[in-house]
DRENPA-977137 format. One record per atom (N, C-alpha, C): x, y, z; residue in one letter. Coordinates in steps of 0.1 Angstrom, whole numbers, padded with zeros to 4 digits, always signed. Example, Ala and Ser with C-alpha at 12.3 -4.5 7.8 and 13.67 -1.06 7.14 Angstrom:
+0132-0057+0078A+0123-0045+0078A+0132-0033+0078A+0128-0022+0071S+0137-0011+0071S+0129+0000+0079S
//
This chain:
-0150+0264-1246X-0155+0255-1257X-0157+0241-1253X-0149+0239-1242X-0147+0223-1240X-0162+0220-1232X-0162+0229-1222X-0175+0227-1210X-0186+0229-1221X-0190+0239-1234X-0201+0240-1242X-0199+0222-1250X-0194+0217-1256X-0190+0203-1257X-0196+0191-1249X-0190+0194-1234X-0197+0182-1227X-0210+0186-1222X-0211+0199-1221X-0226+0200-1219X-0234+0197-1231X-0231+0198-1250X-0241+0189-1257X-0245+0176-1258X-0229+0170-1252X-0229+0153-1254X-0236+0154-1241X-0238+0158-1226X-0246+0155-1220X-0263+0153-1224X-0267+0163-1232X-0279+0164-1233X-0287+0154-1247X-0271+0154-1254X-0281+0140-1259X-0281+0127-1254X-0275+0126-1245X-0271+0115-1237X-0286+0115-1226X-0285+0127-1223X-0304+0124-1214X-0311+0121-1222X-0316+0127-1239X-0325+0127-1244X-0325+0110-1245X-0316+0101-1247X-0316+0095-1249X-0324+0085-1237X-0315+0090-1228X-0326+0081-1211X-0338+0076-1214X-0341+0096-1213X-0355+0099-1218X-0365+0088-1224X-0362+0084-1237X-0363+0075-1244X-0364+0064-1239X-0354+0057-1237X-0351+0042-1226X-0365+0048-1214X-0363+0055-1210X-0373+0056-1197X-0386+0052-1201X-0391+0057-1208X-0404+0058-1214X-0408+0046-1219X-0398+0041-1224X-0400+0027-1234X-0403+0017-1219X-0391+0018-1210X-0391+0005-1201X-0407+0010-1191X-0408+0023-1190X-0422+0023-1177X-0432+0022-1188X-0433+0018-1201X-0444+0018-1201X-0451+0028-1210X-0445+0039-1210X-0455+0050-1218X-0452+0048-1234X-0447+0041-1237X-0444+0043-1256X-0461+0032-1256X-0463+0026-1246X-0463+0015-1250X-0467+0003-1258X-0454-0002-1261X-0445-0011-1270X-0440-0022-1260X-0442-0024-1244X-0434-0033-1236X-0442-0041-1227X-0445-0051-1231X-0455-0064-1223X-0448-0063-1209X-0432-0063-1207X-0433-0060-1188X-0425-0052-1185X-0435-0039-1183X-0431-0029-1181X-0427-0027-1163X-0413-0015-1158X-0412-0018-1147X-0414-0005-1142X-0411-0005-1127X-0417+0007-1118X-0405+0020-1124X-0410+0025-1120X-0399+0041-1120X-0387+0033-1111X-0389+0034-1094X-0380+0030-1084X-0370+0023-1089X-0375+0009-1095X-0367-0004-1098X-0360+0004-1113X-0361+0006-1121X-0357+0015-1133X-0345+0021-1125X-0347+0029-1122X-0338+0041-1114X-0325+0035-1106X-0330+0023-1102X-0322+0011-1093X-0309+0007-1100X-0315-0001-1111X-0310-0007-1122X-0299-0003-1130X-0305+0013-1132X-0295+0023-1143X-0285+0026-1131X-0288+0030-1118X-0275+0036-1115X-0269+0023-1107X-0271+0013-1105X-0263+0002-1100X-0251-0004-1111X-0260-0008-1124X-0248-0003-1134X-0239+0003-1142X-0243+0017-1137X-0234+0028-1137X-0224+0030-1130X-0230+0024-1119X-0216+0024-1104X-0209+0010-1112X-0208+0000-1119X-0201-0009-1121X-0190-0005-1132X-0198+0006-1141X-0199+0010-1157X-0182+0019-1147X-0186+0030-1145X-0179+0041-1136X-0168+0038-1130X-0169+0029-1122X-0160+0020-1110X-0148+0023-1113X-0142+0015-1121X-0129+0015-1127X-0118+0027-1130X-0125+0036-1135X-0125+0048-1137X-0123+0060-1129X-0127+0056-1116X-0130+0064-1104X-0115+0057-1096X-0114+0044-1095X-0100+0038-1088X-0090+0043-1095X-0088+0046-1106X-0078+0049-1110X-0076+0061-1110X-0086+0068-1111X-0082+0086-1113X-0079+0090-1093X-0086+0080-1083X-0080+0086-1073X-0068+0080-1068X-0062+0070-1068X-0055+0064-1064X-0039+0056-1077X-0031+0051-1068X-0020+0050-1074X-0023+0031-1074X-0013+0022-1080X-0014+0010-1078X-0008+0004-1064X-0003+0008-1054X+0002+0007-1041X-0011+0008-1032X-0022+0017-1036X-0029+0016-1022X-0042+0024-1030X-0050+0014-1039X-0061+0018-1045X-0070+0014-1034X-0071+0007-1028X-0087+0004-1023X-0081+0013-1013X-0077+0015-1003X-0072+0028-0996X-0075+0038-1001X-0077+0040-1014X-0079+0059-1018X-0090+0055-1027X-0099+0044-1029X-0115+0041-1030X-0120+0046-1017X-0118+0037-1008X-0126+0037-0993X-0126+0055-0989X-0113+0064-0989X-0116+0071-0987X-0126+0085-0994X-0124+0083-1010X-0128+0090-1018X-0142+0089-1018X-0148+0076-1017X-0163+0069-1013X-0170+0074-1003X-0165+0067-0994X-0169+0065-0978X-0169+0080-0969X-0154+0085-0970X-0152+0096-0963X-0146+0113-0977X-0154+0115-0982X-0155+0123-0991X-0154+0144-0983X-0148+0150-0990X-0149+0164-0990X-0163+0167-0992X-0171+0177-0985X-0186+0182-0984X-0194+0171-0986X-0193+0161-0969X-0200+0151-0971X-0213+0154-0971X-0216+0165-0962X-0232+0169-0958X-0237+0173-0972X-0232+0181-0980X-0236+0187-0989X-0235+0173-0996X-0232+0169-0999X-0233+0153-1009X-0245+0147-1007X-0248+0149-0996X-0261+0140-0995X-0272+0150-0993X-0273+0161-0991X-0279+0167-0998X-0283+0167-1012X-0275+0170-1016X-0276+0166-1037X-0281+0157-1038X-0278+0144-1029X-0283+0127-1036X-0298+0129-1032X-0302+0134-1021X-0312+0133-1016X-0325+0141-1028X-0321+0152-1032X-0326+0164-1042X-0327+0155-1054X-0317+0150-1060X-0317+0146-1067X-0325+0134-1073X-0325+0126-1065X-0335+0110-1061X-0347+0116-1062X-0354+0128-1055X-0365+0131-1060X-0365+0139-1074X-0358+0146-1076X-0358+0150-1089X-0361+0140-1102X-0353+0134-1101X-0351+0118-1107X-0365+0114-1109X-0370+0108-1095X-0383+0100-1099X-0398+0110-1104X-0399+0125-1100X-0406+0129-1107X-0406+0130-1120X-0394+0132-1128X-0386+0131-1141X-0397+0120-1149X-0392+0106-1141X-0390+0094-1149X-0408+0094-1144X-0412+0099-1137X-0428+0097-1136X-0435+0100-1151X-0429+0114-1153X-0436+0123-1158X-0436+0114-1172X-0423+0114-1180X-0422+0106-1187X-0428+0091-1193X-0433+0086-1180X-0444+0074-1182X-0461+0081-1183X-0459+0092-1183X-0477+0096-1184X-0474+0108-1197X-0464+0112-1199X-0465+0125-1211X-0457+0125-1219X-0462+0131-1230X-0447+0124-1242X-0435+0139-1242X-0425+0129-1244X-0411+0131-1244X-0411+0148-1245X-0413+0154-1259X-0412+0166-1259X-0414+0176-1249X-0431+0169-1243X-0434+0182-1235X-0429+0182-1221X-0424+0167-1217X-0419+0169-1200X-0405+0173-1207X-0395+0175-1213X-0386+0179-1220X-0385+0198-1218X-0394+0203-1227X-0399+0218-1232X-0404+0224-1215X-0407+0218-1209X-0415+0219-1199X-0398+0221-1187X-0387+0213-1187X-0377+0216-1186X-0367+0224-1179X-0374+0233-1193X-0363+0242-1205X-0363+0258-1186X-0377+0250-1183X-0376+0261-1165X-0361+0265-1156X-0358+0249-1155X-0346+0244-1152X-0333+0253-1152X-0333+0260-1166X-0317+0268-1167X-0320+0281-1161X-0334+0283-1162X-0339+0299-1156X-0335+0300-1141X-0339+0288-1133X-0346+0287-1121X-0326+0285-1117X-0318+0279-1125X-0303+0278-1121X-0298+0291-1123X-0298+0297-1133X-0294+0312-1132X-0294+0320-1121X-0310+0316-1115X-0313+0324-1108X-0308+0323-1095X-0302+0310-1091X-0298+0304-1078X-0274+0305-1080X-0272+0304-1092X-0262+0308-1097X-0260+0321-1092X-0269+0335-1096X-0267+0350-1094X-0269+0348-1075X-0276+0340-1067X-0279+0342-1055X-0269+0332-1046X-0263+0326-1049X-0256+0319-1042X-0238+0315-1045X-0238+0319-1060X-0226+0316-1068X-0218+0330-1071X-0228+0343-1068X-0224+0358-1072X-0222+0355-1088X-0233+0349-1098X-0224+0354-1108X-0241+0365-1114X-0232+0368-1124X-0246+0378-1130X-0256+0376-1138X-0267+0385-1134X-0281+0382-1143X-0282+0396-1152X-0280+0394-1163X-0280+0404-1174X-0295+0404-1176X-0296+0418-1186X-0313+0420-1191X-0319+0408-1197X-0312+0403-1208X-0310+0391-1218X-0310+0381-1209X-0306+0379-1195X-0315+0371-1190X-0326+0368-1180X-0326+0384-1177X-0338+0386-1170X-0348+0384-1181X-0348+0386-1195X-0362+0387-1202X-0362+0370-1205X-0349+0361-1204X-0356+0348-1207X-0360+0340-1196X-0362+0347-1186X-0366+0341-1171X-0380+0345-1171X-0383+0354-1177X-0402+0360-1179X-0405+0349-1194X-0399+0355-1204X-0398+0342-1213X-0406+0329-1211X-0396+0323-1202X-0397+0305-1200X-0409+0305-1188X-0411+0316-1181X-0422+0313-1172X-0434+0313-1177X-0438+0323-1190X-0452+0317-1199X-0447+0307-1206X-0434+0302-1212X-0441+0292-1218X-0441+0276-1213X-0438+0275-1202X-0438+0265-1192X-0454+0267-1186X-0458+0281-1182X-0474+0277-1181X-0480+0270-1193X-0477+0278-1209X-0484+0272-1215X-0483+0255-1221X-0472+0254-1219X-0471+0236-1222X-0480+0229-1207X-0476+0232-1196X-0482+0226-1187X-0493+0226-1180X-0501+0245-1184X-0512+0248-1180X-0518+0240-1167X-0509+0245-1161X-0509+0241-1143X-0525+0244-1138X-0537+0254-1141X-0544+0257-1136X-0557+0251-1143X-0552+0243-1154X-0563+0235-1162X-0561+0218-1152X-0546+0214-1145X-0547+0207-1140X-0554+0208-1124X-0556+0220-1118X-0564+0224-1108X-0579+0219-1107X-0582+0225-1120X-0597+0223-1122X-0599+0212-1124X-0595+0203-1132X-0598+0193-1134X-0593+0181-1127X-0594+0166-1131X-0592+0157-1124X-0575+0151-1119X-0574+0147-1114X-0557+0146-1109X-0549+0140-1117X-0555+0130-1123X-0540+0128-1137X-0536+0136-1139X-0544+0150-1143X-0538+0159-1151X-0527+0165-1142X-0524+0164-1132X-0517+0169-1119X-0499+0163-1127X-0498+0152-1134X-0485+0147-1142X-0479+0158-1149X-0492+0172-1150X-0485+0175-1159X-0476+0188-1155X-0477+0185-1138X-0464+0199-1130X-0454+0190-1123X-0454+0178-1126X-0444+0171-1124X-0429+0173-1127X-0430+0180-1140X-0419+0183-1149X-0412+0197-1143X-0424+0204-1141X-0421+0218-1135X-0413+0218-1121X-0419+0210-1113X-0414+0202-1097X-0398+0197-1100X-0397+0191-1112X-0386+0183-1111X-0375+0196-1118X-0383+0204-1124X-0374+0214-1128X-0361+0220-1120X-0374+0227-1112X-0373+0232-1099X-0361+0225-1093X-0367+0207-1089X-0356+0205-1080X-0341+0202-1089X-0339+0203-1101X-0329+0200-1112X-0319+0210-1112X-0325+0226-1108X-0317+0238-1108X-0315+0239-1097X-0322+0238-1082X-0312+0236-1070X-0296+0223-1068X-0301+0210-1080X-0290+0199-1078X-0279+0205-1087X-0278+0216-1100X-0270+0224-1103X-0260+0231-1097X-0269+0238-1086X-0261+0246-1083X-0250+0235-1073X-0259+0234-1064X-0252+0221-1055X-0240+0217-1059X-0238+0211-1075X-0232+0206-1079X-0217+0215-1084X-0221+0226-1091X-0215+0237-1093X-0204+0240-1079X-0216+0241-1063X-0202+0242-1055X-0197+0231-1052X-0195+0218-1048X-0191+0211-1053X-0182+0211-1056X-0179+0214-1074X-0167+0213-1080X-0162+0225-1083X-0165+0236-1076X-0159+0248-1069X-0146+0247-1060X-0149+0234-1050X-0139+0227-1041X-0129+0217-1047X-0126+0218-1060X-0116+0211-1067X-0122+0194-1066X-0135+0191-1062X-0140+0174-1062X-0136+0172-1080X-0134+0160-1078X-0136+0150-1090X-0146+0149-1095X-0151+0154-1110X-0162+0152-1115X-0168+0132-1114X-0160+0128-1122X-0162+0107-1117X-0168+0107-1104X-0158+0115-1097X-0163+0105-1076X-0179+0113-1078X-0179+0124-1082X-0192+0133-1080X-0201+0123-1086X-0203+0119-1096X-0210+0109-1105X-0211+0101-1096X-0200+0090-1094X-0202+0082-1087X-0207+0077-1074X-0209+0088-1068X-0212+0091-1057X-0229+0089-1058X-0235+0098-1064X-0243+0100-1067X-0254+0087-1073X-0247+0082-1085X-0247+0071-1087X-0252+0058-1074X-0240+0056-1065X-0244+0048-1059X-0255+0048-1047X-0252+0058-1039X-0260+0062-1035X-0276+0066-1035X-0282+0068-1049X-0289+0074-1054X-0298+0055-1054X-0289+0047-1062X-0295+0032-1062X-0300+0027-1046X-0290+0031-1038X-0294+0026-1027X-0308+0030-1022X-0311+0040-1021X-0324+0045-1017X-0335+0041-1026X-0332+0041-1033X-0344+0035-1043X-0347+0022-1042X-0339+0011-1038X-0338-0001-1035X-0344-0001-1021X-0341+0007-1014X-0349+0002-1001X-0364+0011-0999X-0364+0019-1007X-0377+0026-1006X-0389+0015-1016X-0384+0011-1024X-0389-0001-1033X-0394-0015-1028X-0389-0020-1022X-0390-0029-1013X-0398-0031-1000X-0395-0018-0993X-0401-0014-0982X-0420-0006-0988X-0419-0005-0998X-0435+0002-1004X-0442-0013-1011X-0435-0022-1015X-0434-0031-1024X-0439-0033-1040X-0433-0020-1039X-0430-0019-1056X-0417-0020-1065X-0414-0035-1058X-0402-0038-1064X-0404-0050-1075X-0403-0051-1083X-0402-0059-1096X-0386-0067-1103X-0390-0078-1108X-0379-0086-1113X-0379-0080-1132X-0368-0077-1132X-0367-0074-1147X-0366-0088-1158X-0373-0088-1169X-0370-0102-1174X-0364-0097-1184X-0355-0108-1195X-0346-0113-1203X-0346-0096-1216X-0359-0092-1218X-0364-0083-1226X-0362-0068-1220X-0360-0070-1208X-0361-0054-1204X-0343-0055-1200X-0334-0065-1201X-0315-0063-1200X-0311-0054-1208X-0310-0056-1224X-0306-0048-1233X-0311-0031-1230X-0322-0028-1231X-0327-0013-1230X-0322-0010-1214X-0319-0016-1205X-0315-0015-1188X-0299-0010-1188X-0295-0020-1197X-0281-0021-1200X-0279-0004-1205X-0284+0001-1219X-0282+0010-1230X-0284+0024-1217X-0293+0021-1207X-0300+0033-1199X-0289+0036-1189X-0283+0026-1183X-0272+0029-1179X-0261+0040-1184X-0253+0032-1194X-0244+0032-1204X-0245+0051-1203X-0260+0052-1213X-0258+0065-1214X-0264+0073-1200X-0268+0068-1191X-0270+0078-1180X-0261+0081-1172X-0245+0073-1170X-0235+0078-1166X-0230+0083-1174X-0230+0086-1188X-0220+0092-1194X-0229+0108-1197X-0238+0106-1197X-0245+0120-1191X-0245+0127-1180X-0243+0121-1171X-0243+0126-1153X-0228+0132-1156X-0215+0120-1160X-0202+0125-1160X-0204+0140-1169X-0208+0140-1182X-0206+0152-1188X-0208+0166-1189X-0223+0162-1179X-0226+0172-1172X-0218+0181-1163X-0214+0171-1150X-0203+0170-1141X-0190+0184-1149X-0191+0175-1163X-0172+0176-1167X-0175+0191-1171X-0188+0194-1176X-0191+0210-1182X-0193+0219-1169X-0201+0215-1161X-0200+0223-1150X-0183+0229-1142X-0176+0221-1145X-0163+0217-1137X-0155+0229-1150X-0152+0227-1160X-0148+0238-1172X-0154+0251-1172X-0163+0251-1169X-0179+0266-1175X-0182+0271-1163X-0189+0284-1162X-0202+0287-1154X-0209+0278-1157X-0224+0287-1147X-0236+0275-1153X-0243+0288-1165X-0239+0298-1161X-0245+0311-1168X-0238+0308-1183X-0226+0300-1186X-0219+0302-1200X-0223+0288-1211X-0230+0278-1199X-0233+0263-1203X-0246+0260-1207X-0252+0263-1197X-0268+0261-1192X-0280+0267-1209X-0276+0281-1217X-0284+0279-1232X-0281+0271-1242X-0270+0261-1239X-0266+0253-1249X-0278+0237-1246X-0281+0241-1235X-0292+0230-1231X-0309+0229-1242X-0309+0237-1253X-0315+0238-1259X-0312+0227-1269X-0301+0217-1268X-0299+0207-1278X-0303+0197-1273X-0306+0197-1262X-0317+0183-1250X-0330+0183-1264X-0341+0194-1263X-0350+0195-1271X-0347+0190-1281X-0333+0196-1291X-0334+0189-1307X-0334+0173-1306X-0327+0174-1294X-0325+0156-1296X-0335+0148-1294X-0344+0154-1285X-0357+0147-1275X-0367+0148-1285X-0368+0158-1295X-0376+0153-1309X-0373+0146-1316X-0360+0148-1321X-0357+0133-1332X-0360+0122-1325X-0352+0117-1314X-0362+0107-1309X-0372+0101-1306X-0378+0108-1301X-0396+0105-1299X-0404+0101-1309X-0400+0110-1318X-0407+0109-1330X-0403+0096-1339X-0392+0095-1338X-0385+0080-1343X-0391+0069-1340X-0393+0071-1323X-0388+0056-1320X-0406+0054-1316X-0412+0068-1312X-0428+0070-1305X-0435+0074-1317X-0431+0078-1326X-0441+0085-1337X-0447+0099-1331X-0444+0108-1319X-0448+0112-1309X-0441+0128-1314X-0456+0137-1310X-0452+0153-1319X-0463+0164-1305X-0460+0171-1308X-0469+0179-1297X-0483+0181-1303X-0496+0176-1302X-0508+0175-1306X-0517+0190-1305X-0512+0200-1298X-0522+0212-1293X-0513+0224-1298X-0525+0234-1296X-0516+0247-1298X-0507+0251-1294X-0514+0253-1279X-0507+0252-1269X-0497+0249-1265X-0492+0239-1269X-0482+0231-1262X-0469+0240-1278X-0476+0237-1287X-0465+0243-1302X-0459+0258-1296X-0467+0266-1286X-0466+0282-1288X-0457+0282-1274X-0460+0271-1267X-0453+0267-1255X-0435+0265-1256X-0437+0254-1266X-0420+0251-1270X-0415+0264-1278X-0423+0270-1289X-0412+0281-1291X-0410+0288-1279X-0418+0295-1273X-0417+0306-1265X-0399+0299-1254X-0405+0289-1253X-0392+0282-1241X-0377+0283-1251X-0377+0279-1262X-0370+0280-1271X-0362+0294-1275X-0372+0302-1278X-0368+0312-1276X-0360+0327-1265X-0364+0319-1253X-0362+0322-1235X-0348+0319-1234X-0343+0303-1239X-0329+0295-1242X-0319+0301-1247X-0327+0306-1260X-0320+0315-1275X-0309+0325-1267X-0321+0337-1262X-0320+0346-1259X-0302+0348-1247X-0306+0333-1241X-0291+0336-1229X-0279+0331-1241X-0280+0331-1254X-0267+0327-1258X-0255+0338-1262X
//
């Protein structure tokens, strides 16, 4: 019950990103200076690592020799290789994410998603040994029509490459349920959910910062874009941690259909704050079907 818990407060805690993301790149738009995905991405997890910090010193270390059991928990970590792995998966996962979100509204790079828990199941049963029942073999067929139909990958073929934004979500899906599992073994190895955050966290800013710079798509945030930078942090570490904390309690097979409250949340908001609803048939017969796929693993 506890891991089904921090897995809900995770997902409203993304829908919320979500939100912030969209608002600061640009796509609501509502924001005279709007900033890059990269520098966004920068921003949230630099003060995450500040947000986090404290929290992380203390859960590894005693008052006699904290920066001693920082430096080591940091610097020289259990399954280093595998850590950077994840950060590396992940940084792309990320920026396809926060792409997608600046060209498509909330719902559908959201519903579009919902691939995500399939595509971990599936890597869960193949790498983790745990099991794929019928109930979830049928929501693995499920979510694969209705992820074509929200994203209608082969209408972006034919036509011109914008529409190419709209397998972004599917990409990042993809790479979302390989950073699961990742994460899953991980904290199979008794890691600390925090250092795993924070790890990730900092690291994750660093690359973005020099990939930013080095392309020169790096931007200064002004006075208007602190508050929403600030709030995107705030709740992007407390999402990453709760994530973390449910994976670390749960399977991913016992957690992962409760991910269907990402969606409830990712509507109220959009629509709140975007006025923003799914416009096509398509895309309506899309989210149930995905919805349904979710249902089904509960």
């Amino acid at each position: 019950m506890m891991g089904i818990f921090w897995k809900v407060l995770s997902c409203g805690c993304f829908a919320a990103v979500n939100i912030l993301v969209r608002y600061l790149s640009g796509g609501g738009g509502f924001i005279e200076h709007k900033l890059p995905v990269l520098v966004i991405i920068f921003y949230q997890n630099i003060i995450g690592v500040g947000l986090l910090l404290p929290f992380v010193i203390h859960a590894k270390s005693n008052s006699s020799n904290r920066l001693y059991g920082l430096y080591k928990s940091v610097l020289l970590p259990q399954n280093l290789c595998l850590r950077w792995v994840r950060i590396v998966v992940a940084v792309v996962g990320i920026v396809l994410w926060y792409i997608s979100l600046s060209k498509m509204q909330v719902t559908q790079v959201v519903a579009i998603s919902f691939l995500s828990p399939i595509i971990t199941i599936i890597g869960a049963a193949m790498f983790l040994q745990e099991k794929i029942t019928f109930n979830r073999l049928m929501a693995i067929l499920l979510s694969i029509l209705g992820g074509f139909l929200i994203s209608r990958p082969d209408l972006a073929m034919r036509d011109n490459f914008n529409n190419w934004y709209a397998v972004f979500p599917l990409a990042a899906a993809l790479i979302f349920a390989v950073d699961k599992v990742i994460v899953r073994k991980i904290l199979n190895n008794q890691e600390c959910p925090k250092l795993t955050t924070l790890y990730l966290l900092l690291f994750s800013a660093l690359i973005c910062l020099g990939y930013a710079v080095v392309t020169g798509a790096w931007a200064v945030p002004c006075y208007t874009n602190i508050l929403p930078l600030l709030l995107l942090s705030i709740f992007g570490a407390v999402a990453q941690f709760a994530l973390h904390k449910s994976l670390e309690l749960s399977e991913i097979t016992v957690v992962i259909p409760y991910g269907i409250s990402k969606m409830v949340f990712s509507a109220i908001f959009s629509y709140a704050f975007f006025a923003e609803a799914p416009n096509t048939v398509g895309v309506w017969v899309g989210i149930i079907v995905m919805t349904l796929s979710t249902l089904i693993l509960v």
